[in-house]
PQR file with spaces between the fields and no chain letter, atoms N, CA, C, O and H, PARSE charges and radii, in Angstrom:
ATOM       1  N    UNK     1      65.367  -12.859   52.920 -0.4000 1.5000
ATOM       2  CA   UNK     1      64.983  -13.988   52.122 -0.0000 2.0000
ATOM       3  C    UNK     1      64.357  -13.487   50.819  0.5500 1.7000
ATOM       4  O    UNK     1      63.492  -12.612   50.819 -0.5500 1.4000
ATOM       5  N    UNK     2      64.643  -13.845   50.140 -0.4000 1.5000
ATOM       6  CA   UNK     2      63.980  -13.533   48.068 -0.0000 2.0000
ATOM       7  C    UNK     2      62.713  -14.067   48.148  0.5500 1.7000
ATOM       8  O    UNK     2      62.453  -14.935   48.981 -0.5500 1.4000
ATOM       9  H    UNK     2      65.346  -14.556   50.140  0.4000 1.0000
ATOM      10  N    UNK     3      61.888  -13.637   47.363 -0.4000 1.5000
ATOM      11  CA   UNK     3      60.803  -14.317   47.334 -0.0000 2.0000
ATOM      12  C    UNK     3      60.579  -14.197   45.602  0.5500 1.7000
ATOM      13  O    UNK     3      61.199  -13.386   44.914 -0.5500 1.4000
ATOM      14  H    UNK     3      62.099  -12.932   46.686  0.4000 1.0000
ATOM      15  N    UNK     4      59.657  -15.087   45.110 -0.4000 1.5000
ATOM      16  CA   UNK     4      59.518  -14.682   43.907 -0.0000 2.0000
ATOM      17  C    UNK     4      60.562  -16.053   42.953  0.5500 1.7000
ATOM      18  O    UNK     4      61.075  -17.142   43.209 -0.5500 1.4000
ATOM      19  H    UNK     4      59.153  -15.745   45.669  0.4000 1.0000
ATOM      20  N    UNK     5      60.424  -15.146   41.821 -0.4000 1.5000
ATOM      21  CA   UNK     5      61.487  -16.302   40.567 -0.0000 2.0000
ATOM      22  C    UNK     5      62.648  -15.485   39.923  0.5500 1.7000
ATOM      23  O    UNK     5      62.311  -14.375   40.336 -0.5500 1.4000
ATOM      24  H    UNK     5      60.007  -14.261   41.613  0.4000 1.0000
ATOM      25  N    UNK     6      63.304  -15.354   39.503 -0.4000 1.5000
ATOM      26  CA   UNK     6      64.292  -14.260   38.825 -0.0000 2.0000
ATOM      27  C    UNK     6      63.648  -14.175   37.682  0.5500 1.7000
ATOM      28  O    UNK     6      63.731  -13.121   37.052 -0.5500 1.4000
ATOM      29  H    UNK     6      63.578  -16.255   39.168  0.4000 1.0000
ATOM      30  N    UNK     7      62.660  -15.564   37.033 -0.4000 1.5000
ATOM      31  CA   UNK     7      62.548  -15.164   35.147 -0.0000 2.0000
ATOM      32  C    UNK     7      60.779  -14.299   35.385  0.5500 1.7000
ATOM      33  O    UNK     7      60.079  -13.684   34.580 -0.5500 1.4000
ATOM      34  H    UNK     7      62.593  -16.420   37.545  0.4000 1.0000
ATOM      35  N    UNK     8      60.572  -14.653   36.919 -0.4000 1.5000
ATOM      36  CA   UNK     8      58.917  -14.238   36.934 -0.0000 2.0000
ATOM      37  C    UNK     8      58.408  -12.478   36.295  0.5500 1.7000
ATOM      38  O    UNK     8      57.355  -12.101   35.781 -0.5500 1.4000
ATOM      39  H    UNK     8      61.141  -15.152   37.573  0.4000 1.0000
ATOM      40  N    UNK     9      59.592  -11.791   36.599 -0.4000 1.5000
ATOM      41  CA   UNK     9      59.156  -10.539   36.175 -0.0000 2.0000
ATOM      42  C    UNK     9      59.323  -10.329   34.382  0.5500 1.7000
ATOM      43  O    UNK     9      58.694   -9.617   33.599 -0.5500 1.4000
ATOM      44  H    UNK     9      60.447  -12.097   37.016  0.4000 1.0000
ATOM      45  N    UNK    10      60.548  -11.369   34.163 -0.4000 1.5000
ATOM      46  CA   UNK    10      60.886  -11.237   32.703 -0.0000 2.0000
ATOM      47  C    UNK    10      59.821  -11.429   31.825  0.5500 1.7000
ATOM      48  O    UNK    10      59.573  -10.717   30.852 -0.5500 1.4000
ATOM      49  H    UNK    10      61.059  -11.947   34.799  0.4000 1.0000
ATOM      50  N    UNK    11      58.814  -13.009   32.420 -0.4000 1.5000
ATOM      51  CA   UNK    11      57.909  -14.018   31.662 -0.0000 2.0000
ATOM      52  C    UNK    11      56.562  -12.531   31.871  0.5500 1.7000
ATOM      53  O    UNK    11      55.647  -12.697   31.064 -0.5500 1.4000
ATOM      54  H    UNK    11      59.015  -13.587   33.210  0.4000 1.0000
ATOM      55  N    UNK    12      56.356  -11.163   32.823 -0.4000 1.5000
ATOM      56  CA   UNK    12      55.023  -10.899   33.051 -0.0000 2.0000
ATOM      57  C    UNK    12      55.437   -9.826   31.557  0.5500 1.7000
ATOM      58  O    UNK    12      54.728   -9.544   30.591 -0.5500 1.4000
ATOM      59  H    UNK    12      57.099  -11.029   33.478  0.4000 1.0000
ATOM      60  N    UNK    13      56.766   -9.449   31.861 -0.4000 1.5000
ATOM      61  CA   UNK    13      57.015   -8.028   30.435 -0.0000 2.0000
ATOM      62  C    UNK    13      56.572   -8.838   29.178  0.5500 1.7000
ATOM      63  O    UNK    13      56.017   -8.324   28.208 -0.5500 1.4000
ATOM      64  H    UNK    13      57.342   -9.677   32.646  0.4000 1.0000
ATOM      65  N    UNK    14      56.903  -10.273   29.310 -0.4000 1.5000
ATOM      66  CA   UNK    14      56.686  -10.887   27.949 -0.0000 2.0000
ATOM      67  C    UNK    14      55.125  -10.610   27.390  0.5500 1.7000
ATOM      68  O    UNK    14      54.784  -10.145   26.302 -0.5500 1.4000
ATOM      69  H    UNK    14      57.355  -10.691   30.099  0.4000 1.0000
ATOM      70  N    UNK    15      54.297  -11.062   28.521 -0.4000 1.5000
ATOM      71  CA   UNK    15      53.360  -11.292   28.307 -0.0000 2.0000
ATOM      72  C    UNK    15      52.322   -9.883   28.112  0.5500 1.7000
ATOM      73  O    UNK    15      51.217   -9.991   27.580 -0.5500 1.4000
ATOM      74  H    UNK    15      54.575  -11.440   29.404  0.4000 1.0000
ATOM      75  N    UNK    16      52.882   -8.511   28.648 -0.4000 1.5000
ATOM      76  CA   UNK    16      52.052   -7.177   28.064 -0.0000 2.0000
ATOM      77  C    UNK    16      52.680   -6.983   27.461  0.5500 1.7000
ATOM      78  O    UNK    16      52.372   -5.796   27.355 -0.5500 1.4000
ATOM      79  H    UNK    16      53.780   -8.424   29.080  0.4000 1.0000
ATOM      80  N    UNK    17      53.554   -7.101   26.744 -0.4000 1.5000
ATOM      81  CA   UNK    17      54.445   -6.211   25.725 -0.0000 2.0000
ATOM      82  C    UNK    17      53.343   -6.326   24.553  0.5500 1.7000
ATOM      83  O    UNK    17      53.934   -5.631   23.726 -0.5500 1.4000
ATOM      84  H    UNK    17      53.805   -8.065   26.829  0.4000 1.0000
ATOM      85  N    UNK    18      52.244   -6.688   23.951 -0.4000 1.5000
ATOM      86  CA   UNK    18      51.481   -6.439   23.049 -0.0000 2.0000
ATOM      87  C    UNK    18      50.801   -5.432   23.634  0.5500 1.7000
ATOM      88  O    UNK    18      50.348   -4.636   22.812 -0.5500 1.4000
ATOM      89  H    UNK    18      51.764   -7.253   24.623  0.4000 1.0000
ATOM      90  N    UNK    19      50.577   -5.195   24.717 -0.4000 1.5000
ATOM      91  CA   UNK    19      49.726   -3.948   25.104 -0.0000 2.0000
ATOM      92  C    UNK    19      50.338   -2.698   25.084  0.5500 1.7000
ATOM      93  O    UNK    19      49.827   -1.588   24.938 -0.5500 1.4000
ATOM      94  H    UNK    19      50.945   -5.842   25.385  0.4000 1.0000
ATOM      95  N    UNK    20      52.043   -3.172   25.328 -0.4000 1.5000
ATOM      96  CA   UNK    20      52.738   -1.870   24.873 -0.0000 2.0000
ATOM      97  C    UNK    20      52.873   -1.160   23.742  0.5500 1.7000
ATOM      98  O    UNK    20      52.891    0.049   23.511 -0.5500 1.4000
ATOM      99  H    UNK    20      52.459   -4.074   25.446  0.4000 1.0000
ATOM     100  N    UNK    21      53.006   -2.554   22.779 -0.4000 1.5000
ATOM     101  CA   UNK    21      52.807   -1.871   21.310 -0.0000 2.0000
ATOM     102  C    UNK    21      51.900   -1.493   20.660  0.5500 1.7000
ATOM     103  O    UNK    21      51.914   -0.761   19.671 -0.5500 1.4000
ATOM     104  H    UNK    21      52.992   -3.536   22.966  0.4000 1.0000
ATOM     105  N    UNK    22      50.664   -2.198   21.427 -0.4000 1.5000
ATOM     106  CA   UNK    22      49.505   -1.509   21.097 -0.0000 2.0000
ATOM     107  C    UNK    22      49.296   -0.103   21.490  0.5500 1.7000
ATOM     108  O    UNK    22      48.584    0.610   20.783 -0.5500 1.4000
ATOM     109  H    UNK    22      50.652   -2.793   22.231  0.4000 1.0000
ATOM     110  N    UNK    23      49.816    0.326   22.482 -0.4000 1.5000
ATOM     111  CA   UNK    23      49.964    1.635   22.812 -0.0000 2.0000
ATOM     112  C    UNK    23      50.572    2.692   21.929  0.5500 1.7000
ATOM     113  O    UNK    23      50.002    3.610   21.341 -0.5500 1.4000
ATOM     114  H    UNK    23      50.395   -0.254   23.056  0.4000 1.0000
ATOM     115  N    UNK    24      51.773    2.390   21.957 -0.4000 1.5000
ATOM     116  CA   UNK    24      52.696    3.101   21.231 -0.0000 2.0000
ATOM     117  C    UNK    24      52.136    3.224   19.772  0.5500 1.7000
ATOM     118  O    UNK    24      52.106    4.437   19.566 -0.5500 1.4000
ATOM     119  H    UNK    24      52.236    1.643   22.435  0.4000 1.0000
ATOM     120  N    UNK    25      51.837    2.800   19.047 -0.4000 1.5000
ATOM     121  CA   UNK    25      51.336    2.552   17.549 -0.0000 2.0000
ATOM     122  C    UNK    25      50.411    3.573   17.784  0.5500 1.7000
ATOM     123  O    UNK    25      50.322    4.442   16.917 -0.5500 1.4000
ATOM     124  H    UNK    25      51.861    1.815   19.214  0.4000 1.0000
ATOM     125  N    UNK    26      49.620    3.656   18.895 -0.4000 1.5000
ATOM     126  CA   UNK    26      48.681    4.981   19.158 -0.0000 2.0000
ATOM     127  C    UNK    26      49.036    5.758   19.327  0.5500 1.7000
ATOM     128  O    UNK    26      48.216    6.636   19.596 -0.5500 1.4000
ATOM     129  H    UNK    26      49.692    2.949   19.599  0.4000 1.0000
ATOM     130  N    UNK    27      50.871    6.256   19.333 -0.4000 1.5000
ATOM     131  CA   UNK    27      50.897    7.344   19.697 -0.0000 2.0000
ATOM     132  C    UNK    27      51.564    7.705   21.414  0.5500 1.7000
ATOM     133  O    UNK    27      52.407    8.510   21.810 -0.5500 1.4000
ATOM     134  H    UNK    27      51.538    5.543   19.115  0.4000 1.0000
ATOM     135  N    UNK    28      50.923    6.929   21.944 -0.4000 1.5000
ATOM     136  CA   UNK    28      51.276    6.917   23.233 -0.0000 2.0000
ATOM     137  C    UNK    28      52.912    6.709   24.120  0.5500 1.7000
ATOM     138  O    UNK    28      53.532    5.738   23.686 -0.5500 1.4000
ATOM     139  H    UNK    28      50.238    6.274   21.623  0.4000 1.0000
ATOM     140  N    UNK    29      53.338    7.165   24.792 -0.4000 1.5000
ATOM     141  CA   UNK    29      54.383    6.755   25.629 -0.0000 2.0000
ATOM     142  C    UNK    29      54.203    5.927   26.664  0.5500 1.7000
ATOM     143  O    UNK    29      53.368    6.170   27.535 -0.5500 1.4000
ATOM     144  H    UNK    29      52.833    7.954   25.144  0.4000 1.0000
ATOM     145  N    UNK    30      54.845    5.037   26.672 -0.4000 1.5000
ATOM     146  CA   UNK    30      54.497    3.423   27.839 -0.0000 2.0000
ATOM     147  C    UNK    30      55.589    3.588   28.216  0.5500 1.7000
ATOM     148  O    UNK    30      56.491    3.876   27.430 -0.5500 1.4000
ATOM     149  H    UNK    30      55.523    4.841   25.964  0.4000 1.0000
ATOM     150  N    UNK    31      55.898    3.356   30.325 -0.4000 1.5000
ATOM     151  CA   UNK    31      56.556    2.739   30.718 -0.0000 2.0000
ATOM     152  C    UNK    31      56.331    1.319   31.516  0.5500 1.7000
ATOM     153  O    UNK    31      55.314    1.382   32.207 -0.5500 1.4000
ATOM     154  H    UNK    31      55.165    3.121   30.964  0.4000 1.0000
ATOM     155  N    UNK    32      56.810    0.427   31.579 -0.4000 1.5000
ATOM     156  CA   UNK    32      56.458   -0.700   32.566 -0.0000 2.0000
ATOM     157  C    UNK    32      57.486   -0.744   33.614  0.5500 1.7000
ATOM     158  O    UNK    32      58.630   -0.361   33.369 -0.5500 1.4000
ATOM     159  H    UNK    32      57.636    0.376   31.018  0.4000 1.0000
ATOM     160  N    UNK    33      57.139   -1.194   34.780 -0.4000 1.5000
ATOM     161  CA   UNK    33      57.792   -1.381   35.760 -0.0000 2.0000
ATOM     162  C    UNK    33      57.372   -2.636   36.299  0.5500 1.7000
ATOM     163  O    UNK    33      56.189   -2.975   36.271 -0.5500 1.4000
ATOM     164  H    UNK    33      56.210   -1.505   34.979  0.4000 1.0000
ATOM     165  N    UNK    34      58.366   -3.415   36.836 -0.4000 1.5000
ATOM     166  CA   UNK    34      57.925   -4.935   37.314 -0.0000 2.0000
ATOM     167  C    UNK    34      59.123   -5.279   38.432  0.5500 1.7000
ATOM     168  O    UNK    34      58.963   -6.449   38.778 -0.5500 1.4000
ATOM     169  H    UNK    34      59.327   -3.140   36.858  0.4000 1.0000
ATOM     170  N    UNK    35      59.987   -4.824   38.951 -0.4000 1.5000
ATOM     171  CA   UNK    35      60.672   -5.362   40.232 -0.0000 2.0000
ATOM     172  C    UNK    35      59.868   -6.081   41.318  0.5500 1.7000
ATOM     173  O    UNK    35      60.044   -7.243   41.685 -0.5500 1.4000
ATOM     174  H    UNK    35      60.117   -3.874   38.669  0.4000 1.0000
ATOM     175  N    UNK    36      59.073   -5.320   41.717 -0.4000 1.5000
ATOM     176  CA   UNK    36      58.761   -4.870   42.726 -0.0000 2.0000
ATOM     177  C    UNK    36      57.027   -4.571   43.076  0.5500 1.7000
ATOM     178  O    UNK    36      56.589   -4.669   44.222 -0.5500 1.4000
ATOM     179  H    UNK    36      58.931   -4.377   41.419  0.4000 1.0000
ATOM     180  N    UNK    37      56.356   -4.281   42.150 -0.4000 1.5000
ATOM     181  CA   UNK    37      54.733   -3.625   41.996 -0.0000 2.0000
ATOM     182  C    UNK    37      54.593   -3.596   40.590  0.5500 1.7000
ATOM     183  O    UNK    37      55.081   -2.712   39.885 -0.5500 1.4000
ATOM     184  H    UNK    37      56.712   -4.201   41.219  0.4000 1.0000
ATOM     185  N    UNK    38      53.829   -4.701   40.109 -0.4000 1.5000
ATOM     186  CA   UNK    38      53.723   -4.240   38.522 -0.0000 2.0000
ATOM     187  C    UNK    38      52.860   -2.801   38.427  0.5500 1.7000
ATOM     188  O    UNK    38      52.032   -2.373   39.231 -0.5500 1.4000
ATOM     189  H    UNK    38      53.433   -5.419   40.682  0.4000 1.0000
ATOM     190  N    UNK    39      53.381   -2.136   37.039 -0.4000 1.5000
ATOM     191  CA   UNK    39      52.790   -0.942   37.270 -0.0000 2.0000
ATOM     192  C    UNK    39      52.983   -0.583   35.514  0.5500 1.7000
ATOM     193  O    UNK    39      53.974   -0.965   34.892 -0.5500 1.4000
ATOM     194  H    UNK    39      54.054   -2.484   36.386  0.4000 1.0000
ATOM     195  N    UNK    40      51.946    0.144   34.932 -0.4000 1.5000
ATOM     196  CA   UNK    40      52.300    0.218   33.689 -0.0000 2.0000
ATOM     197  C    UNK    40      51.593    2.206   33.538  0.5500 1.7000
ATOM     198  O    UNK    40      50.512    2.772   33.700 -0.5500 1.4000
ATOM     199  H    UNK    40      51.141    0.455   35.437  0.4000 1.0000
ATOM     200  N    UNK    41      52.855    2.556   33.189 -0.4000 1.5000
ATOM     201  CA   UNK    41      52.019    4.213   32.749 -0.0000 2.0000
ATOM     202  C    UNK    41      52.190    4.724   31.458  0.5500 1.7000
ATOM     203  O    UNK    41      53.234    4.793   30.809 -0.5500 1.4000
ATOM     204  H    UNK    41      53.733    2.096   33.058  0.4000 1.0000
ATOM     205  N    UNK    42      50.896    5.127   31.104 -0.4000 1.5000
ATOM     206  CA   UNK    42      50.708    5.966   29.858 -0.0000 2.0000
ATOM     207  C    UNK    42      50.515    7.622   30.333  0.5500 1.7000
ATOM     208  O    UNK    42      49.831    8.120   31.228 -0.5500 1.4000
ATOM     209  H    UNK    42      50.048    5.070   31.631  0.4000 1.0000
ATOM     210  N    UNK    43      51.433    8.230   29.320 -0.4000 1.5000
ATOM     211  CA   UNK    43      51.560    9.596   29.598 -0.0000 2.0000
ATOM     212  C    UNK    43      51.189   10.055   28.831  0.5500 1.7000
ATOM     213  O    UNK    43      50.922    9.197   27.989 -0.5500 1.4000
ATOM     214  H    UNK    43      51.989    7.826   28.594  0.4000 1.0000
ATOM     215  N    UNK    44      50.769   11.700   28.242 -0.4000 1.5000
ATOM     216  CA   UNK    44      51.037   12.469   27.023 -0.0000 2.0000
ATOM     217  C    UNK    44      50.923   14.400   27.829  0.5500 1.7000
ATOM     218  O    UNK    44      50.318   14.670   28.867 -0.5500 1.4000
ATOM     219  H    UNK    44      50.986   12.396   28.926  0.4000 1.0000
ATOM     220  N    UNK    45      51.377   14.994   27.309 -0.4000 1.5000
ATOM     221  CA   UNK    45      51.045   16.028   27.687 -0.0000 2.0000
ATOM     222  C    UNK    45      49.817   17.161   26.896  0.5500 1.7000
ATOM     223  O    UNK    45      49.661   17.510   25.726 -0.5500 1.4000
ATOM     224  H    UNK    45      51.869   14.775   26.466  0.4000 1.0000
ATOM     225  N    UNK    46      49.215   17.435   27.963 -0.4000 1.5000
ATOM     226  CA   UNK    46      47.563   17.708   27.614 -0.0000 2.0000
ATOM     227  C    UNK    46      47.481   19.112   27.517  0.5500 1.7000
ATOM     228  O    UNK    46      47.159   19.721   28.537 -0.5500 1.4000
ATOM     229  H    UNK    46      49.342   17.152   28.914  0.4000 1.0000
ATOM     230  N    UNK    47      47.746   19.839   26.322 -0.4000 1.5000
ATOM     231  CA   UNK    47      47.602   20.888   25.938 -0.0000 2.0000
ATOM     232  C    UNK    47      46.442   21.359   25.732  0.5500 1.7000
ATOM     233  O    UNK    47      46.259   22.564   25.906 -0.5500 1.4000
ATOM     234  H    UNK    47      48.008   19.345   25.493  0.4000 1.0000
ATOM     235  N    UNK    48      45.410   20.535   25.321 -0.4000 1.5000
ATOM     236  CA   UNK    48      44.202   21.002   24.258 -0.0000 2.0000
ATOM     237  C    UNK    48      43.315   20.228   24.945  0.5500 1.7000
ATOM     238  O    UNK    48      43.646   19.379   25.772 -0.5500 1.4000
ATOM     239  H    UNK    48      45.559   19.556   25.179  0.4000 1.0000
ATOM     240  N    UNK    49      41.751   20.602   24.502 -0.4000 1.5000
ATOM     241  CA   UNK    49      40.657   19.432   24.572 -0.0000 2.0000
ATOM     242  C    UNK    49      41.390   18.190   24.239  0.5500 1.7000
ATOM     243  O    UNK    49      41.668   17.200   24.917 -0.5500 1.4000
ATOM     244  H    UNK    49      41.482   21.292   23.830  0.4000 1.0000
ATOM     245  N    UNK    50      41.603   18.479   23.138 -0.4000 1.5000
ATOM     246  CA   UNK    50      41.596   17.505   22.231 -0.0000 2.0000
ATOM     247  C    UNK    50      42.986   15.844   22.327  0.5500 1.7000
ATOM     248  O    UNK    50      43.129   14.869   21.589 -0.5500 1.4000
ATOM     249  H    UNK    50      41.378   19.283   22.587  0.4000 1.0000
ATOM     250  N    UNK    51      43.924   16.429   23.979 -0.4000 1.5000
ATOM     251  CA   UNK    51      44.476   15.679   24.150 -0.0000 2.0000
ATOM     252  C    UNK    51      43.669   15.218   25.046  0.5500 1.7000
ATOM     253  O    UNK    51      43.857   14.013   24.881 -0.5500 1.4000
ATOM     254  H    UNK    51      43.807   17.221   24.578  0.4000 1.0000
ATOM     255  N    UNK    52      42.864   15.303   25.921 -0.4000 1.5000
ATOM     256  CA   UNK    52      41.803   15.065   26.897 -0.0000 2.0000
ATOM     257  C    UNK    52      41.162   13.520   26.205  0.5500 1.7000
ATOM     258  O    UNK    52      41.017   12.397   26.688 -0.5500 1.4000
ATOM     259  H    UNK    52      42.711   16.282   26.056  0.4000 1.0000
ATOM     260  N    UNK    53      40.918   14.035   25.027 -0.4000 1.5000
ATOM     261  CA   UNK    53      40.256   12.831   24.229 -0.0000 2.0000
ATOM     262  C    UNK    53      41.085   11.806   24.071  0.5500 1.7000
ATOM     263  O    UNK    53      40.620   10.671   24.174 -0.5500 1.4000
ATOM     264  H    UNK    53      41.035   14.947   24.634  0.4000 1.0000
ATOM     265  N    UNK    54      42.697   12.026   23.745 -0.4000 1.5000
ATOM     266  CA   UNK    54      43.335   10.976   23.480 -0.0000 2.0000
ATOM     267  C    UNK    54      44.076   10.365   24.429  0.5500 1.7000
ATOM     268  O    UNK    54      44.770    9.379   24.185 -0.5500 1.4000
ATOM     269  H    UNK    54      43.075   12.948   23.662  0.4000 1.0000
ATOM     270  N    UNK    55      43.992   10.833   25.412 -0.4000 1.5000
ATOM     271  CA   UNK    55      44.425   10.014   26.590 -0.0000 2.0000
ATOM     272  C    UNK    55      43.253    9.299   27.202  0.5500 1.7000
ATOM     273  O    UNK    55      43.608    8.500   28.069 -0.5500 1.4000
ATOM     274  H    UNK    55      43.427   11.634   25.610  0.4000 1.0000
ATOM     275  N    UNK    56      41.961    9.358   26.999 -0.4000 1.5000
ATOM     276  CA   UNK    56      40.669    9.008   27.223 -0.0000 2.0000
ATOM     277  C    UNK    56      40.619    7.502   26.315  0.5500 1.7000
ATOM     278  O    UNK    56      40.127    6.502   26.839 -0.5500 1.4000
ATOM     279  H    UNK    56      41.672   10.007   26.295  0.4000 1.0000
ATOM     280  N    UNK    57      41.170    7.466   24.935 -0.4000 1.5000
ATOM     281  CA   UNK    57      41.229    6.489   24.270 -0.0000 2.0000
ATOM     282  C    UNK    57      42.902    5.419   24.342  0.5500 1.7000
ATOM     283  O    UNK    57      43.159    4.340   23.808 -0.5500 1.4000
ATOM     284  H    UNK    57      41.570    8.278   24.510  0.4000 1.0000
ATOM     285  N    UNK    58      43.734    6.304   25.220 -0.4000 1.5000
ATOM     286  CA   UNK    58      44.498    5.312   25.762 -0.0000 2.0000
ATOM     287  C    UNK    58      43.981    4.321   26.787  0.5500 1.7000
ATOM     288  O    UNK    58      44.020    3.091   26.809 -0.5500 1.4000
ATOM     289  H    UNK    58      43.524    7.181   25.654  0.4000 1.0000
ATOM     290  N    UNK    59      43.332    5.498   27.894 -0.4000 1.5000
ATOM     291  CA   UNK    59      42.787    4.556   28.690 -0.0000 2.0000
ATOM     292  C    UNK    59      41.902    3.179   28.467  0.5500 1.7000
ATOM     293  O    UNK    59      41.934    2.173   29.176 -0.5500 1.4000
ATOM     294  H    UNK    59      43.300    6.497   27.876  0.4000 1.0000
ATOM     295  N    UNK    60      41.090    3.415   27.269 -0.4000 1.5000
ATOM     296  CA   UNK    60      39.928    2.749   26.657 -0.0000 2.0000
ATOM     297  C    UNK    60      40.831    1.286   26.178  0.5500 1.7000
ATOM     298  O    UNK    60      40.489    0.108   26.282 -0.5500 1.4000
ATOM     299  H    UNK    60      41.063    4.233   26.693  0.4000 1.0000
ATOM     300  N    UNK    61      42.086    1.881   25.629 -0.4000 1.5000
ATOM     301  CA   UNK    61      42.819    0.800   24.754 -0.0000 2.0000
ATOM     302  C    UNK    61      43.122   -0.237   26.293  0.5500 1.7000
ATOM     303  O    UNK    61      42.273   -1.076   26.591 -0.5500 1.4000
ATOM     304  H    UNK    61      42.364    2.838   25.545  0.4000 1.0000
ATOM     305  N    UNK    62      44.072   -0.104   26.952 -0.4000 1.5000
ATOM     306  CA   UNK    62      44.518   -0.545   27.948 -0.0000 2.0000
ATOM     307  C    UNK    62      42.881   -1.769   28.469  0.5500 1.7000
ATOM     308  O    UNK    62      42.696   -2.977   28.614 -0.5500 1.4000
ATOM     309  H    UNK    62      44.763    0.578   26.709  0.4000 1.0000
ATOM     310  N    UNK    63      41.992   -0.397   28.589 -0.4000 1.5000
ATOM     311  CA   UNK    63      40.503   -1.526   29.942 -0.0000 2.0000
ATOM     312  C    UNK    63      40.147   -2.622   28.793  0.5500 1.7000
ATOM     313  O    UNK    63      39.829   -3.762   29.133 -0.5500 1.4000
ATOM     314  H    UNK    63      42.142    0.584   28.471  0.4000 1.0000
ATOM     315  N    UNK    64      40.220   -2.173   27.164 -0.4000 1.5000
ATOM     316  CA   UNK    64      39.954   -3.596   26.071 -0.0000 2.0000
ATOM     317  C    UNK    64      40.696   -4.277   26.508  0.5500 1.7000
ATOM     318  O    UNK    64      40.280   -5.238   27.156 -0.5500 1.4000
ATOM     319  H    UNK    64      40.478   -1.248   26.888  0.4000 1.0000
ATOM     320  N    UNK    65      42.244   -4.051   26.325 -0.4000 1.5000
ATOM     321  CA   UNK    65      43.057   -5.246   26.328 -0.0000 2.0000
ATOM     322  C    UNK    65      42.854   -5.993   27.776  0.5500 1.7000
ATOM     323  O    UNK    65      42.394   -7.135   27.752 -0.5500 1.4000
ATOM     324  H    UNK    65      42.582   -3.271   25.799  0.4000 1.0000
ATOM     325  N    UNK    66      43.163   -5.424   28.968 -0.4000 1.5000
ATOM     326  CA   UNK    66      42.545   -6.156   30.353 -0.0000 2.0000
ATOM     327  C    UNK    66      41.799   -6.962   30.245  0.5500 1.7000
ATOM     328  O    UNK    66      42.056   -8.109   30.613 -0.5500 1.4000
ATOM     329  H    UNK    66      43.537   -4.496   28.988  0.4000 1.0000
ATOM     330  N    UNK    67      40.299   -6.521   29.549 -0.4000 1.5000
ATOM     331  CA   UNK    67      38.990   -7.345   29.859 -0.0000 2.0000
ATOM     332  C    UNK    67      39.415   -8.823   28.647  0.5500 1.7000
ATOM     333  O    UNK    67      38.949   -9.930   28.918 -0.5500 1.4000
ATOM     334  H    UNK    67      40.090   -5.589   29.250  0.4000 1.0000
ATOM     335  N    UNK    68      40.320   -8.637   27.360 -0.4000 1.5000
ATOM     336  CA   UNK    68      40.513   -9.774   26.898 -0.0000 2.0000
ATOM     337  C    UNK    68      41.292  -10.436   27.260  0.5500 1.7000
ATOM     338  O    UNK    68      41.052  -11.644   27.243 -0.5500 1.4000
ATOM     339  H    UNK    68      40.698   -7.737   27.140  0.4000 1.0000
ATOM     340  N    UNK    69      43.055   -9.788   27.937 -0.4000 1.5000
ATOM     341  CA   UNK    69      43.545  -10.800   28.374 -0.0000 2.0000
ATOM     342  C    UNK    69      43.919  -11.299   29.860  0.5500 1.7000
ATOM     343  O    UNK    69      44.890  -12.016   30.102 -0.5500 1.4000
ATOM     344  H    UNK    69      43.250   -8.808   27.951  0.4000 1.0000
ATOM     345  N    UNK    70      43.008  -10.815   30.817 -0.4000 1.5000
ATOM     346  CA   UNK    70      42.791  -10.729   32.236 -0.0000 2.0000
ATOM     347  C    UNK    70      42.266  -11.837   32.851  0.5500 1.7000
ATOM     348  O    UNK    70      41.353  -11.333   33.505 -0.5500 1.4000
ATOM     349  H    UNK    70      42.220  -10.232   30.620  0.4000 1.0000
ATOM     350  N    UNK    71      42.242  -13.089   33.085 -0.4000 1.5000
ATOM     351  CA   UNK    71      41.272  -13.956   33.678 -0.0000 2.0000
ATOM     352  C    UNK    71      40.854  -13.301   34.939  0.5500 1.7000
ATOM     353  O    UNK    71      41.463  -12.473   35.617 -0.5500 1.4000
ATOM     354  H    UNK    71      42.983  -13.498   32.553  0.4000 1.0000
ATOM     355  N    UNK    72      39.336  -14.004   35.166 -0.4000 1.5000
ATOM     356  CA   UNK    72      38.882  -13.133   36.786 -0.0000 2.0000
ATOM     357  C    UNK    72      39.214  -14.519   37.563  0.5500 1.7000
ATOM     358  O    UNK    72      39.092  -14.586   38.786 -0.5500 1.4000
ATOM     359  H    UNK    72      38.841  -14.676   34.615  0.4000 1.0000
């Protein structure tokens, strides 16, 4: 038996895709995944301190956008 909507996963990409581009504009690589487990990953490869920091401010970007567009 299906459960779910066919447009439900389409309408959730709609709705972070500003968080994606907010990402990316940083620099960052975004994938989203939504079949099945929404799931969103930011990658970079961490050569230096100094990528330490910027994956630190991906993370940061992502918990802003949550806490504004997250209802509890």
């Amino acid at each position: 038996m299906v459960q779910g909507s066919g447009i439900g996963p389409v309408l959730f990409l709609v709705y972070i895709d500003d968080l994606a581009k907010l990402l990316e504009r940083n620099g960052f690589t975004v994938k989203l995944f939504v079949p099945f487990v929404v799931d969103v990953k930011v990658y970079l490869e961490v050569v230096e301190n100094a990528d330490v920091t910027r994956l630190q401010g991906a993370l940061n970007l992502v918990a802003i956008w949550a806490s504004l567009n997250i209802c509890e």
